[in-house]
DRENDO-1510 file (C-alpha; in Angstrom, 1 decimal, always signed):
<recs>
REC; n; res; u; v; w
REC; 1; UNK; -20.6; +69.2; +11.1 .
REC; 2; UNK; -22.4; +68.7; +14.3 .
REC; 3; UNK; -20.0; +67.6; +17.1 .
REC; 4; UNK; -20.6; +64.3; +19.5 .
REC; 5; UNK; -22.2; +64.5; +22.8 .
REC; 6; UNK; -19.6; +62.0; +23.5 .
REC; 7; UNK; -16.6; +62.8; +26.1 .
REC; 8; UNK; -13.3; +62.3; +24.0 .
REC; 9; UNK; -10.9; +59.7; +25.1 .
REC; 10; UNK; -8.5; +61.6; +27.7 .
REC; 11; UNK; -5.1; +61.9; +26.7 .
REC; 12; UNK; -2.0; +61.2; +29.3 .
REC; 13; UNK; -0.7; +64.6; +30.1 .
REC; 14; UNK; +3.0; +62.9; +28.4 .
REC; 15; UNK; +1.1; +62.0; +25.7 .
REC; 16; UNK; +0.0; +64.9; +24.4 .
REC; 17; UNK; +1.5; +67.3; +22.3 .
REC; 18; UNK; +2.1; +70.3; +25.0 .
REC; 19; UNK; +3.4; +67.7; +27.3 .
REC; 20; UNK; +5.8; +66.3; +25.0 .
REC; 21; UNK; +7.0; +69.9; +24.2 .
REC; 22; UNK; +7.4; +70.4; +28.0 .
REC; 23; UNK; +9.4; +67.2; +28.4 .
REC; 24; UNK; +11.7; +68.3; +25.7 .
REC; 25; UNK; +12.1; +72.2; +26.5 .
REC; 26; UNK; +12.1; +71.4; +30.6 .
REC; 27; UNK; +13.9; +67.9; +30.9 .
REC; 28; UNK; +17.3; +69.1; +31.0 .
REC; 29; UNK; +18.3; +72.4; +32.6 .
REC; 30; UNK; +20.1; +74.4; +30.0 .
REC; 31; UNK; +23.8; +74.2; +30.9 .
REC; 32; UNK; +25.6; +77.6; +32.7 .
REC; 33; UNK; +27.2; +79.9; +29.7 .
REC; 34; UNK; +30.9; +80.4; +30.8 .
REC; 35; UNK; +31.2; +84.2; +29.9 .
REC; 36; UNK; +35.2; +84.0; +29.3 .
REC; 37; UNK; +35.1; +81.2; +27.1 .
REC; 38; UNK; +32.4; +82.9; +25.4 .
REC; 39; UNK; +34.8; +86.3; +25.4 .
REC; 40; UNK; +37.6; +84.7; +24.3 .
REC; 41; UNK; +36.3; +83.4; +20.4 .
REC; 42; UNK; +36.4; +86.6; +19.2 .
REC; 43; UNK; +39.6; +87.9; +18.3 .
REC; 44; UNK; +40.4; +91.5; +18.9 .
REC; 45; UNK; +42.1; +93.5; +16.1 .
REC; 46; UNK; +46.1; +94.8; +16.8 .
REC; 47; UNK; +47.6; +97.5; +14.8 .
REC; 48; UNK; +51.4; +98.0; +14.9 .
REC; 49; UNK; +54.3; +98.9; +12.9 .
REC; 50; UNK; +54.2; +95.9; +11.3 .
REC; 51; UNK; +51.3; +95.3; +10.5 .
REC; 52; UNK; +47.3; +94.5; +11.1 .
REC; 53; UNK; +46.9; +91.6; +13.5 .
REC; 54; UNK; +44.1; +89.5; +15.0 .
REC; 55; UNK; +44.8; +88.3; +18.4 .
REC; 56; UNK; +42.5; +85.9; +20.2 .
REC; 57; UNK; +43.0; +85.1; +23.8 .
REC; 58; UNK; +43.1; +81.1; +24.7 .
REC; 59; UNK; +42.3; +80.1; +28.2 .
REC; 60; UNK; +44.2; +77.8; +30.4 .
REC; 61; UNK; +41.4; +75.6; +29.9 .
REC; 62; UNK; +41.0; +75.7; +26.4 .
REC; 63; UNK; +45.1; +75.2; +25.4 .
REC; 64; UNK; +45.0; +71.4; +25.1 .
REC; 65; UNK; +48.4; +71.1; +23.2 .
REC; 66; UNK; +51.9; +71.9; +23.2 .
REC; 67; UNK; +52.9; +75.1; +21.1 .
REC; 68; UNK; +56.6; +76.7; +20.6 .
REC; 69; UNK; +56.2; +80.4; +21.2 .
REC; 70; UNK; +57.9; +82.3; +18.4 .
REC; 71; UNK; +58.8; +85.2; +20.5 .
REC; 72; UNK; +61.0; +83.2; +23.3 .
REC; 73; UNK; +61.5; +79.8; +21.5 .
REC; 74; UNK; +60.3; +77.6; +24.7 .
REC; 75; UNK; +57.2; +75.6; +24.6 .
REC; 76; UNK; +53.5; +76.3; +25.4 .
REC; 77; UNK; +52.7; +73.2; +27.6 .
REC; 78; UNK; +48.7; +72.5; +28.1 .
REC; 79; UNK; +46.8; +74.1; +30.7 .
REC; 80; UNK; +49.0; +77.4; +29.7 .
REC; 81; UNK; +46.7; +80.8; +28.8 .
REC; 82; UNK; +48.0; +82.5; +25.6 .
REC; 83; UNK; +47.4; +83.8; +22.4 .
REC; 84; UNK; +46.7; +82.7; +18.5 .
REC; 85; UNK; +47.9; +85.8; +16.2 .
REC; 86; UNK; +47.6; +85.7; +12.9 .
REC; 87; UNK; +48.0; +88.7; +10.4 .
REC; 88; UNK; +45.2; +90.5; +8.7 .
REC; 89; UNK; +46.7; +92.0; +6.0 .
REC; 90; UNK; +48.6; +89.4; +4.9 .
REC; 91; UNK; +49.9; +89.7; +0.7 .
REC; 92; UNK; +48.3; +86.4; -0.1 .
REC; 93; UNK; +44.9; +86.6; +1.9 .
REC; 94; UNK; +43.2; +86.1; +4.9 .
REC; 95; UNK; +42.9; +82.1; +4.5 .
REC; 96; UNK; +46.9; +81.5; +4.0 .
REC; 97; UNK; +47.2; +84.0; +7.0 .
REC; 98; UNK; +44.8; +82.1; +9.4 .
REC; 99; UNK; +46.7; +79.1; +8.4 .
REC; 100; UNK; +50.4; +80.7; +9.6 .
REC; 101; UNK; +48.8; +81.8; +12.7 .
REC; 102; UNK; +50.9; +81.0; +15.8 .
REC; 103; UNK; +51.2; +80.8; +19.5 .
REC; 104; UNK; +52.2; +83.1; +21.5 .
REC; 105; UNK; +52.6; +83.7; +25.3 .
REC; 106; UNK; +51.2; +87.6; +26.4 .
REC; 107; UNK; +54.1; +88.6; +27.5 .
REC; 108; UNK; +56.2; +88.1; +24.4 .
REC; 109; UNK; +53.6; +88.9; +22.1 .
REC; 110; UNK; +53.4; +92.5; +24.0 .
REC; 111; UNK; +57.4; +92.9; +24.0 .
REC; 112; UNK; +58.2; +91.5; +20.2 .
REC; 113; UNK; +59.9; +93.7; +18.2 .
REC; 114; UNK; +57.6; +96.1; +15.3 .
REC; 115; UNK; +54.6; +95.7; +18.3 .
REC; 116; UNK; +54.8; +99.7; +19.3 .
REC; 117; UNK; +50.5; +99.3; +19.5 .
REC; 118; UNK; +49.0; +101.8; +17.8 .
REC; 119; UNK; +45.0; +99.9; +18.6 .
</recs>
């Protein structure tokens, strides 16, 4: 099919499909990625005498409510870096495990009894 000698209609740069994909990808600036935050979801595997554990580090930021450590007893206020622990080779499975998972401070975790580190 033979195409017109006539000039097309011209298009608003918005209203075109590049410049709508422009808008879109380049209106907002994509937000910073906080590297520790980004560190801290993955939990790092503990062996020790008693057992396989998970251990995942929360940030001062992050810790939002108010935990009872089981190593000392006292609470974990907000605003308080710790660590979620739960056991990995729990007798009735990884979900009932995640569920029990606790609250710890670092320094308690480290000096609990059975936790001669074997990593």
């Amino acid at each position: 099919m033979p195409r017109s000698n006539q000039p097309r209609r011209r298009l608003p740069a918005s209203a075109t499909a590049a410049g709508r994909n422009a808008r879109r990808k380049w209106a907002a600036p994509a937000p910073d990625i906080d590297l520790d935050r980004a560190r801290v979801g993955l939990p790092e595997r503990e062996s020790a005498a008693d057992g396989e554990w998970s251990v995942r580090r929360i940030t001062a930021r992050n810790a939002a409510k108010d935990y009872r450590c089981p190593g000392c007893g006292q609470v974990i206020p907000p605003g308080v870096e710790h660590l979620v622990v739960w056991q990995e080779d729990s007798l009735l499975g990884r979900q009932t495990a995640v569920e029990d998972r606790r609250h710890w401070h670092a320094r308690c975790w480290q000096t609990r009894p059975g936790s001669g580190r074997r990593r």
